[in-house]
C-alpha positions in Angstrom: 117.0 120.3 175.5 118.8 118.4 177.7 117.1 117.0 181.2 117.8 119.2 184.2 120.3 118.1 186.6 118.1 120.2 189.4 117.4 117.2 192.1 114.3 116.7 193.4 113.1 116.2 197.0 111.1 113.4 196.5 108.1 113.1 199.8 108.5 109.5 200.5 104.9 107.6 200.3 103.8 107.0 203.7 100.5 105.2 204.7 99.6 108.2 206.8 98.1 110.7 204.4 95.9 114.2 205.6 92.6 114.1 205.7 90.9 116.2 203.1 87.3 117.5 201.9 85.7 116.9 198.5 83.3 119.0 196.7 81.1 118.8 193.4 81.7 122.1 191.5 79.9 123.1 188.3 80.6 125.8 185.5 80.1 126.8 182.4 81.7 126.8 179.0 80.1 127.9 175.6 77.0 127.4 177.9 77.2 123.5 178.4 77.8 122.8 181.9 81.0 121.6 183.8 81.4 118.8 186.3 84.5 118.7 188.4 85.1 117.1 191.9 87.5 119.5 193.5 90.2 118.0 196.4 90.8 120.1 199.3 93.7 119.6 201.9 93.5 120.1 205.5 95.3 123.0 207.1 95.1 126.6 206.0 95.5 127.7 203.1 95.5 129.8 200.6 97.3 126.2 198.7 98.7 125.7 195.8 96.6 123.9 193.5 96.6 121.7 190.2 94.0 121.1 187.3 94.6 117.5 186.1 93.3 115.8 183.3 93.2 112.3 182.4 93.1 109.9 179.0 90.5 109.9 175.7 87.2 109.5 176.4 88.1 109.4 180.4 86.2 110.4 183.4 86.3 112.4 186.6 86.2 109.0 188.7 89.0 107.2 187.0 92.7 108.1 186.1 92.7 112.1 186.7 90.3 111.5 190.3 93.3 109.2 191.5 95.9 111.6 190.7 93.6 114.4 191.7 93.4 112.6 195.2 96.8 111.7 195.8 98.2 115.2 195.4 95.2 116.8 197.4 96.6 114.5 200.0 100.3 116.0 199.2 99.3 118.9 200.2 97.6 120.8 196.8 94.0 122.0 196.0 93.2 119.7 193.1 90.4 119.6 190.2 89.5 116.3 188.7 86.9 117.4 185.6 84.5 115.4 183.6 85.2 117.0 179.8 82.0 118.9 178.3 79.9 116.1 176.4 81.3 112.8 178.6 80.2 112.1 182.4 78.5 113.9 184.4 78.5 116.8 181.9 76.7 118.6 179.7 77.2 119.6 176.0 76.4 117.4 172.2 77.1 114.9 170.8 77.8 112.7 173.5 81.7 111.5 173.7 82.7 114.3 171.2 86.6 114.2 172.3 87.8 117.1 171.0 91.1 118.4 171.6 90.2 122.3 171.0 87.1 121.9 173.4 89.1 120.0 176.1 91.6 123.0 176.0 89.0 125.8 176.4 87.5 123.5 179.8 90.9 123.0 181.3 91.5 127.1 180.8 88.1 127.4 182.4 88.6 124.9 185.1 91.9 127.5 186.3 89.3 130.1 186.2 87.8 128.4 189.0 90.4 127.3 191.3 92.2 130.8 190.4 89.0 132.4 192.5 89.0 129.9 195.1 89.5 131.3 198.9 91.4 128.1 199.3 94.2 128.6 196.4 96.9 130.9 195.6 96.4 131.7 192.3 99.9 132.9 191.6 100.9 128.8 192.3 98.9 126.9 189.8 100.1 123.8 187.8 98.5 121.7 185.4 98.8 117.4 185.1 98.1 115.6 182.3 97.8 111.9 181.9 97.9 110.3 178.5 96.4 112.4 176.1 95.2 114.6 178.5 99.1 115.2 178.6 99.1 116.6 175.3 96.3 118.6 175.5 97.5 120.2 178.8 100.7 121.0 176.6 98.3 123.5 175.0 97.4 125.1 177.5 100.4 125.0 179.7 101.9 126.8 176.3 99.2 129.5 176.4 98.4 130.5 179.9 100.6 132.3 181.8 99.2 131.9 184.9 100.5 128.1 184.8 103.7 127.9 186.9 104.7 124.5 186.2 103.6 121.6 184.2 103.3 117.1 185.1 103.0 115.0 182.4 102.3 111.5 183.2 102.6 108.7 180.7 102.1 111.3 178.4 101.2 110.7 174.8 102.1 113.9 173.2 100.1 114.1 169.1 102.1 114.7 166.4 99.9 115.4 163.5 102.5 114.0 161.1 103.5 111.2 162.5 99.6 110.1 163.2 99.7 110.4 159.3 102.8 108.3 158.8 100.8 105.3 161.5 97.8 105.8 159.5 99.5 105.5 155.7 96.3 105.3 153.1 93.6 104.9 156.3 94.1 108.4 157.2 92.5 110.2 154.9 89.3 107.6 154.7 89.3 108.3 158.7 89.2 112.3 158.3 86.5 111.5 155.6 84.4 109.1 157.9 84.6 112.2 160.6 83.7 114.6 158.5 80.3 112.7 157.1 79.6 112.2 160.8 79.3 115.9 161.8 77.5 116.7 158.7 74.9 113.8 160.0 75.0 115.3 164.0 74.5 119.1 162.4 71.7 117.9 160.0 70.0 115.2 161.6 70.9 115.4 166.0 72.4 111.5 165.5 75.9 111.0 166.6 77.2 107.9 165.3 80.2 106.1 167.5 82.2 103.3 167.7 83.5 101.5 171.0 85.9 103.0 172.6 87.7 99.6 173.8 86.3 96.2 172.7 88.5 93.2 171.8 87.4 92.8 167.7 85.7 95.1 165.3 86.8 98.8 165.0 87.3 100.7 168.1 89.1 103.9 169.1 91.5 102.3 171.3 92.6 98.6 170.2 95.1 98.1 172.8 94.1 94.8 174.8 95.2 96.5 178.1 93.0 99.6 177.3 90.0 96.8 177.4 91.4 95.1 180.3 90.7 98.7 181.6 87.7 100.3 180.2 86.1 97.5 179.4 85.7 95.5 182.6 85.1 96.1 186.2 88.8 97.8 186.8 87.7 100.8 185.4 84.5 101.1 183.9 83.2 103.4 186.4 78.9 103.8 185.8 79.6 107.4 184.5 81.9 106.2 181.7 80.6 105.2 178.4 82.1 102.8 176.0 82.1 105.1 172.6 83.5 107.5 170.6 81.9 110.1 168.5 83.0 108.9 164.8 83.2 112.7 164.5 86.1 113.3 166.8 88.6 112.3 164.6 87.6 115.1 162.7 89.6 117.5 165.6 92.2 114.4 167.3 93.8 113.3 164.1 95.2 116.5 163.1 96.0 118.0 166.5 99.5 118.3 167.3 100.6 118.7 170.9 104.5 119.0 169.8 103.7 122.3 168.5 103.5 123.7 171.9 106.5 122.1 173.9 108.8 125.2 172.2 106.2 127.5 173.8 106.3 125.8 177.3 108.5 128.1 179.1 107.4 126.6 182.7 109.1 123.6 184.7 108.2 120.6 183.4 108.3 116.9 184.7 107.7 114.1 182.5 106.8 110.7 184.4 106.9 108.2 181.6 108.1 104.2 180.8 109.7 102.2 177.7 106.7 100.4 178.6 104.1 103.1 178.4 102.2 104.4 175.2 104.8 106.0 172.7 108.0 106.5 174.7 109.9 108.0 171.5 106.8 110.7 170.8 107.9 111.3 175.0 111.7 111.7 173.9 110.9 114.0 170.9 108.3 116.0 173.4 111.1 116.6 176.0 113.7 117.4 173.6 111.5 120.3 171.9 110.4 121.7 175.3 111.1 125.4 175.4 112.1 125.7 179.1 113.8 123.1 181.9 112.8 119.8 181.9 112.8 117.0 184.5 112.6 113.6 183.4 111.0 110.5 185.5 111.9 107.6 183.4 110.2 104.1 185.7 109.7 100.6 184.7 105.6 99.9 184.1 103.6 97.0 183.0 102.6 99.1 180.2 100.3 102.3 180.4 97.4 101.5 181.9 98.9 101.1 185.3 100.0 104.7 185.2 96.2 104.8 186.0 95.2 102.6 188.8 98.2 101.0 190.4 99.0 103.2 193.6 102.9 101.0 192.6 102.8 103.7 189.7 100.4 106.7 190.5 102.2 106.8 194.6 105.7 107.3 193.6 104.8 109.7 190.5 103.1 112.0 192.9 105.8 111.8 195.0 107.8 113.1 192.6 105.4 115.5 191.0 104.5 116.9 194.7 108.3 117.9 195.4 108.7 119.4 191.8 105.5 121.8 192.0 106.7 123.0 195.6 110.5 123.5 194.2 108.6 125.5 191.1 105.7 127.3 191.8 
């Protein structure tokens, strides 16, 4: 499908933002609790309002808060969510990140701002950041209560092209997962790797992921450096391009030659099922799609304008 030609009027960033209210919100899903800091705009409401949700293994206080903030700020009721089993959360085995569990928390999570006084529940829109990008695609595809969907340095699975990267590894990897959960069911021990590190095997071997995660810049003291060896039982074969056909909804990509998979981004658009904006900015790389107001200001700009025009 070919970008929309629709133009978009952009906010432009301003140092004077509104004031807004924070609150700690808890629910439940499968019985494990929630933990969510929900953003709320001055002025009366009912808003509209956004679930966002942020990278692997990520937490409430890092790339989703920010987003989470700035568009609160723009205007929208927001919902920044620590996943079941990392942060603030409940649920085992500790940093489980699975995709089918994130999905049923970020259907939940509408739940809640769907019965919020503040919100109007007929304008909700979901943002994704990285991989929470693609597992937003899920749920943007089966929820019709979402009116619009941001993805934001998006990297959008493919099942079989994780295969292709993988080559002979891939199966030893699904394997290795599969050992682990029998351990957790049998014996309660989750066995993990690092998340980030700069040797050794670790779930994200980028050296800016580390510069990230693994120092001061980002390793916030509710995030823990580790992934359940298990996960990769449910991440290596999910496949978020199954859903673009099914996204019906607005959707506006934000992404960067620079940023994480920019051709899995390409292949995403092209297969959406509805109209498409595309963002394409210069970055650094991905990690600054996190952190650096230079990347996160302008994208909710953008994002901001494109909800309001959609939902």
């Amino acid at each position: 499908m070919e970008p929309s030609t629709r133009s978009i009027r952009a906010r432009s960033a301003s140092s004077h933002r509104p004031h807004m209210s924070t609150e700690r919100v808890v629910f439940e899903v499968d019985g494990d609790s929630v933990v969510g800091r929900l953003f709320l705009p001055e002025g009366a409401g009912p808003h509209p309002a956004i679930v966002i949700d942020g990278p692997m293994t990520s937490v409430k206080e890092q790339a989703s808060g920010n987003y989470a903030r700035a568009l609160a700020a723009r205007g929208f009721v927001t919902l920044a969510i620590d996943h079941r089993f990392f942060g603030e959360s409940g649920g085992r085995a500790r940093q489980y990140e699975s995709p089918p569990k994130k999905i049923e928390d970020l259907h939940r999570a509408l739940d809640v701002l769907a019965a919020r006084p503040e919100v109007d529940a007929t304008r909700l829109a979901v943002v994704g950041v990285c991989a929470g990008a693609g597992y937003a695609a899920s749920v943007v595809a089966g929820d019709a209560r979402v009116k619009a969907f941001g993805a934001v340095a998006g990297f959008f699975h493919d099942a079989a092209q994780q295969r292709a990267w993988m080559g002979e590894s891939y199966d030893r990897a699904l394997a290795e997962a599969h050992d682990a959960r029998r351990r957790f069911e049998q014996t309660g021990e989750v066995i993990t790797i690092p998340a980030v590190g700069r040797e050794g095997p670790v779930a994200m071997p980028l050296a800016e992921a580390f510069e990230y995660y693994g120092t001061p810049r980002g390793a916030v003291p509710s995030y823990v450096n580790a992934l359940a060896v298990m996960s990769r039982a449910d991440t290596l074969p999910y496949d978020a391009m199954s859903a673009a056909p099914r996204i019906r909804v607005p959707t506006l990509v934000v992404h960067s030659d620079h940023a994480l998979a920019p051709k899995l981004a390409q292949k995403f658009i092209a297969s959406l099922g509805g109209p498409v904006d595309v963002c394409w900015v210069e970055s650094k790389g991905q990690i600054d799609f996190y952190d650096d107001p230079a990347r996160i200001e302008p994208a909710c700009d953008r994002l901001a304008a494109f909800f309001t025009d959609c939902t």
